[in-house]
N, C-alpha and C positions, 0 to 999 in steps of 0.2 A: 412338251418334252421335259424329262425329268434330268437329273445332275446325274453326272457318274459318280461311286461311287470310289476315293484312292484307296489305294491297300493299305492296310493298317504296315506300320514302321514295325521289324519283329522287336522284342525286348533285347537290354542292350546285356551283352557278356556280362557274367560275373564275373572279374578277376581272380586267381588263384591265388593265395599268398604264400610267399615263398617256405621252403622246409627249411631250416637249420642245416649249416653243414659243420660245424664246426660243436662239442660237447665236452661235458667236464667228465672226467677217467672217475673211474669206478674206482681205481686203485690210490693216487692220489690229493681226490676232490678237487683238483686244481679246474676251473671253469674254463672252457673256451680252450683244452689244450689238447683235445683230440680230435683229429684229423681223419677225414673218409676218403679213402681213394678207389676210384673202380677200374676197373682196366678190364675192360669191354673183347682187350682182344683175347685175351688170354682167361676170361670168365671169370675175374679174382675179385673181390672187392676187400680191402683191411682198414680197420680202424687204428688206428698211431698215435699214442700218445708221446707229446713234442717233451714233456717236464721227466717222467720216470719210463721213457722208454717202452711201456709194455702194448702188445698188438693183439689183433686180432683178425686172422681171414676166414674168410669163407665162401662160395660160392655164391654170384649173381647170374639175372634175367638181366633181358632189355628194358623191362619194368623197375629194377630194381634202384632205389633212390640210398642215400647216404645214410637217411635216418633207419631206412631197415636195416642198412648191416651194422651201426650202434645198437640197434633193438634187440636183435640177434645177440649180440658182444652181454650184453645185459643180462637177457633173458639165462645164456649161457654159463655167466657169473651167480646166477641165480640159482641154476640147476647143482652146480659143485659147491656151490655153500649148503642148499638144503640136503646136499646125498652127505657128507660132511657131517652135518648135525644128526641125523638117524645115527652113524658110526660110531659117534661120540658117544650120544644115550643110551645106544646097545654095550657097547666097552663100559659104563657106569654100571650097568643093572647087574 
């Protein structure tokens, strides 16, 4: 008669590491002074900056994390600076 065989132990979780809630203002540079809030019930999500005041909302998911709606805040700072720049170079030429 031969041994049984135990079941192999499955592999153990990887841990997630945390996201960032807390970012420095696009406006300011001031580090660690922009704040993510979601509000789930009312589908809002806005970033807040505590030093110069200025915000930004937009709409969330039940997926949606802090760092997307800074991603967003960014990305969107990004869009009205480059249409900005075209306007400029055209007004020059």
């Amino acid at each position: 008669m031969g041994k049984r065989k135990s079941s192999a132990k499955p592999p153990p979780k990887k841990r997630m590491d945390k996201l960032d809630t807390v970012f420095s203002c696009p406006f300011c540079n001031h580090g660690t002074s922009v704040e993510c809030l979601i509000d789930m019930k009312n589908l809002i999500g806005e970033a807040i900056c505590r030093i110069c005041q200025e915000s930004f909302s937009t709409t969330v998911t039940a997926l949606t994390e802090p760092i997307d709606i800074y991603s967003e805040w960014i990305d969107e700072c990004e869009r009205v600076n480059s249409l900005e720049d075209e306007g400029a170079s055209t007004s020059l030429q």
